[in-house]
C-alpha positions as CSV (number, residue, x, y, z in Angstrom):
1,X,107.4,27.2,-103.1
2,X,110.1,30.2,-103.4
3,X,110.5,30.0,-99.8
4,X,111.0,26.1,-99.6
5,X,113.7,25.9,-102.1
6,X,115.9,28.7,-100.5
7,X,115.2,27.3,-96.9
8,X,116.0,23.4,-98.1
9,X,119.0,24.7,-100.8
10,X,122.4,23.6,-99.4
11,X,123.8,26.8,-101.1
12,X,121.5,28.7,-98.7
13,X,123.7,27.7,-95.6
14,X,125.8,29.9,-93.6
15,X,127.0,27.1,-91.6
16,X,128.5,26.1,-95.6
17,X,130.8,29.0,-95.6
18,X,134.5,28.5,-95.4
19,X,135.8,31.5,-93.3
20,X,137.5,33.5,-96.0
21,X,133.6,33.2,-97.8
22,X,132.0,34.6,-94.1
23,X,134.8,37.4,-94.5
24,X,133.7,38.0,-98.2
25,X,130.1,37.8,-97.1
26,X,130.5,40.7,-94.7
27,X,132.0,43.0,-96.9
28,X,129.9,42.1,-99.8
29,X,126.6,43.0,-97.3
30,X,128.4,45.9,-96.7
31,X,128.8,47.2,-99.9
32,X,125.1,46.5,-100.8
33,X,123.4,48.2,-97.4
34,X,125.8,51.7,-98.1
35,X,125.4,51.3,-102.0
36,X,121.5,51.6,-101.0
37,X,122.1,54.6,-98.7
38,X,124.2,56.4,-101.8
39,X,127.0,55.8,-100.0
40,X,129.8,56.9,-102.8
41,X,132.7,53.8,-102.0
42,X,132.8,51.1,-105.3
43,X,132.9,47.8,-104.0
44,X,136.8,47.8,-104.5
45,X,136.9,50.6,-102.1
46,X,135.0,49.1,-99.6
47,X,136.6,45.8,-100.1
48,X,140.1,47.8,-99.4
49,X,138.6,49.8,-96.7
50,X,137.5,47.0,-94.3
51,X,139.9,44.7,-95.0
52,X,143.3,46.8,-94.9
53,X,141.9,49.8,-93.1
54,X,142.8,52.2,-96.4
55,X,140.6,55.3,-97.4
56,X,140.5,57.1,-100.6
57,X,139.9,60.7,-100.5
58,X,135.9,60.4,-100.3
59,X,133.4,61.3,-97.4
60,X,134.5,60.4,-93.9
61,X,130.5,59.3,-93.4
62,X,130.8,56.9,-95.7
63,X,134.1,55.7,-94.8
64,X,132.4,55.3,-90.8
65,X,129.3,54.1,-92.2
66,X,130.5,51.2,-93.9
67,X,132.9,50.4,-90.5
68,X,129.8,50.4,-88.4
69,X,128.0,48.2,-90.8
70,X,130.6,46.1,-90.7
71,X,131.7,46.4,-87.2
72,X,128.0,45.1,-86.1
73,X,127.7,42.6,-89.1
74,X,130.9,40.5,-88.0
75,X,130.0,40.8,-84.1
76,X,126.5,39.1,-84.2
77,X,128.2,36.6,-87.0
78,X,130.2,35.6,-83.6
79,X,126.9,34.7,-81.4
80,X,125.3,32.7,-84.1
81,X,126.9,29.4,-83.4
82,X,124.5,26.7,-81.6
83,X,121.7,28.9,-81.8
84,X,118.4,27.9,-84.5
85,X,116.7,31.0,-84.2
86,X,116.7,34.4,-82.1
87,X,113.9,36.6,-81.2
88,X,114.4,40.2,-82.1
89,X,113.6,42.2,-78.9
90,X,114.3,46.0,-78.4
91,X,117.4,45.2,-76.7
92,X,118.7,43.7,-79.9
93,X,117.5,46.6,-82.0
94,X,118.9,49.6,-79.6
95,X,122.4,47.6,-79.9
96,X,121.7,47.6,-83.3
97,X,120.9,51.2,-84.1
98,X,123.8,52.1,-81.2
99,X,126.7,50.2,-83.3
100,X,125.2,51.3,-86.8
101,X,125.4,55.6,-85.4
102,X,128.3,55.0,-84.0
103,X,130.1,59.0,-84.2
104,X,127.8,59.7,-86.7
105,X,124.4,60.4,-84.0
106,X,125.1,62.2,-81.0
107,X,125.8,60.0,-77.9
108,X,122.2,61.9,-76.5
109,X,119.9,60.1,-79.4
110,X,121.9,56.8,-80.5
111,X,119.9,54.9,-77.5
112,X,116.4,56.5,-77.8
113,X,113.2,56.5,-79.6
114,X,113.2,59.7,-82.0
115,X,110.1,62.0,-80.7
116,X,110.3,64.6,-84.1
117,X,109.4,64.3,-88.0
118,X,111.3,62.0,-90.3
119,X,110.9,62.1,-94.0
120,X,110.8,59.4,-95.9
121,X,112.5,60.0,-99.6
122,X,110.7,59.4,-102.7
123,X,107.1,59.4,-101.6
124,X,104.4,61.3,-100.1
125,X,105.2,59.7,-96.4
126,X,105.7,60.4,-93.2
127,X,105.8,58.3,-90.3
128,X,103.9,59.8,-87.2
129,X,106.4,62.0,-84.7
130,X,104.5,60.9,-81.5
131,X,106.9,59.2,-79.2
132,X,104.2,56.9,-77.3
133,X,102.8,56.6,-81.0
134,X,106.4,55.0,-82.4
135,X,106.6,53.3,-78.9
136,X,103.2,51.4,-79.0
137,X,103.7,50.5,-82.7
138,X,107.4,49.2,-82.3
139,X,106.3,46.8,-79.3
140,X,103.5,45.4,-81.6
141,X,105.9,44.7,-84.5
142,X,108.1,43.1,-82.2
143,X,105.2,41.2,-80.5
144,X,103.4,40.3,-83.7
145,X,106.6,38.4,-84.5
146,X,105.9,35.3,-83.0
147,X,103.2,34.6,-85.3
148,X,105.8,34.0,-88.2
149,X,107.5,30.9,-87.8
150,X,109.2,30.3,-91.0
151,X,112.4,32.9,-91.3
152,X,112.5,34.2,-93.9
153,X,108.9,35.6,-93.4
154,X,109.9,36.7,-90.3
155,X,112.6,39.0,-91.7
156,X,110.7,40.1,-94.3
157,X,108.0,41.7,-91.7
158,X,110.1,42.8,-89.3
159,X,111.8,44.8,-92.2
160,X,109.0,46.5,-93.6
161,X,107.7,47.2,-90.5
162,X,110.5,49.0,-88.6
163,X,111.6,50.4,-91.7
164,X,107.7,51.6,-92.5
165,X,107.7,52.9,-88.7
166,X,111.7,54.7,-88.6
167,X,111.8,54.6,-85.0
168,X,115.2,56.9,-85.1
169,X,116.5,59.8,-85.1
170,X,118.7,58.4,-88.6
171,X,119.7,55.5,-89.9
172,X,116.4,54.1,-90.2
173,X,116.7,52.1,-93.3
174,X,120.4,50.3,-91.9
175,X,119.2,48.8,-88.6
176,X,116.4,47.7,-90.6
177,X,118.4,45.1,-93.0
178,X,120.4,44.3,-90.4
179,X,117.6,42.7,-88.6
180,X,116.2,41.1,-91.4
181,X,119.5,39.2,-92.4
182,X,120.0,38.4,-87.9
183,X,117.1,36.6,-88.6
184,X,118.2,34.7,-91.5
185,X,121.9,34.1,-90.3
186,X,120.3,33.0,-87.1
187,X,118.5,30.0,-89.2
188,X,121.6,29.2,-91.0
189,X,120.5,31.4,-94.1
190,X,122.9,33.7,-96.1
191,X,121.2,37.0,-96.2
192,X,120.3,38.9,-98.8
193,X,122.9,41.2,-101.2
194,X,123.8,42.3,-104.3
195,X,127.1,43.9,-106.3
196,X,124.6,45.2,-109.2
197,X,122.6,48.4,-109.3
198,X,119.6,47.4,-111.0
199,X,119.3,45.0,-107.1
200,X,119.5,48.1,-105.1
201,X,116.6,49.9,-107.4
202,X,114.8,47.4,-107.2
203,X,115.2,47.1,-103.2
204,X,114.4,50.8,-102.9
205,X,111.1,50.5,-105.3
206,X,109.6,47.4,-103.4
207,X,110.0,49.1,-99.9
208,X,109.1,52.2,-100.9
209,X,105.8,50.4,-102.6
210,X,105.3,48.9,-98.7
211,X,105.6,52.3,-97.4
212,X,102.8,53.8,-99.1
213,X,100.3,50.6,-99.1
214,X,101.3,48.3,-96.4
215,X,101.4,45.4,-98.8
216,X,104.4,42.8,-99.0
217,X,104.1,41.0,-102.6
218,X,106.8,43.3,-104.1
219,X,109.1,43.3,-101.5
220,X,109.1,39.7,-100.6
221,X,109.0,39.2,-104.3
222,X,112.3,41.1,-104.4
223,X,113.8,39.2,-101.8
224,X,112.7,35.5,-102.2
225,X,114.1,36.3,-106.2
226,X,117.3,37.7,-104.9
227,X,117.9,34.2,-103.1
228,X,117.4,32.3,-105.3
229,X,118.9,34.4,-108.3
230,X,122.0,34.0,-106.2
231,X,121.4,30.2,-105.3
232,X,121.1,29.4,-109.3
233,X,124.6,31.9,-110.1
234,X,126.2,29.4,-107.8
235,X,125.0,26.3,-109.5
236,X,125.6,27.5,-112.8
């Protein structure tokens, strides 16, 4: 029922947006995927940072981190016209993870498969090291796809799942939301995001609660909420 009023909502339309809104959008995603990585901007920061090109004195990772999120944000924004839905392939999720590391992986890793340990913070987890291991179980996410027709399903699996697996070296929790809101923008659905910090504790509980039991109530909980949350902030 959740999933029927976000999908049928007018406010849930990209294709809605005026421009200057798409713009906002962006740096508003932005803000929400660093914010979740600790990234140390506020969202007047970031807001300043991508649209005049000015950096306070802060980390310059989290000054390139939130220009490669928004660098790969606006370009798929551009392909999105006349298209109803896109498969995610490995194609799209190596361009993906490239744009995201961009001078912050070494050229050598940003286009492979990582083949060591990753940790995973906050819980007793760690995905396996085995390179034909990560390779087997990121063609099966990306095969067992096809079996979700509705979109915002889709992106909540393929979330969980390539963030559950962390097929890189770094940056394994990025490419992740990326692809779930490609999947949504693709079906003419503003993705998910959030200015407030209880959102982004919420986000990092309900994933990490995937993680460790391989359910998705809490996490698709979080996100068909966050939807509509936003939906009814509009209306109001």
């Amino acid at each position: 029922n959740k999933a029927v009023f976000i999908i049928e909502s007018p406010l849930s339309k990209l294709s809605e947006l005026y421009h200057s809104e798409v713009e906002n959008l962006a740096i508003l995603w932005c803000y929400y995927s660093g914010k979740i990585e600790g990234n140390g901007y506020t969202y007047v920061e970031t807001e300043t940072l991508l649209k005049n090109g000015i950096t306070p004195s802060k980390k310059y990772e989290d000054a390139e981190m939130l220009i490669n999120l928004h660098n790969t944000f606006t370009e798929e924004l551009k392909h999105i016209k006349g298209e109803n839905s896109r498969r995610i392939d490995k194609s799209t999720l190596f361009r993906v993870y490239q744009s995201i590391s961009s001078d912050l992986v070494p050229d050598e890793k940003s286009g492979y498969l990582r083949n060591r340990t990753v940790c995973v913070s906050g819980i007793e987890y760690t995905p396996t090291k085995e390179l034909h291991k990560i390779r087997e179980k990121l063609d099966e996410i990306l095969y067992q796809q096809e079996q979700y027709t509705n979109p915002l399903e889709r992106a909540v699996y393929l979330h969980c799942n390539i963030a559950q697996l962390q097929p890189f070296t770094s940056e394994n929790k990025h490419a992740p939301r990326i692809i779930e809101s490609f999947v949504l923008m693709h079906a003419d659905i503003i993705p998910v995001y959030s200015l407030r910090d209880a959102d982004v504790l919420n986000y990092k509980k309900r994933l990490i609660s995937f993680c460790k039991t391989g359910a998705y109530s809490l996490y698709a909980d979080y996100f068909l909420n966050r939807q509509i949350e936003r939906i009814k902030e509009i209306e109001e």
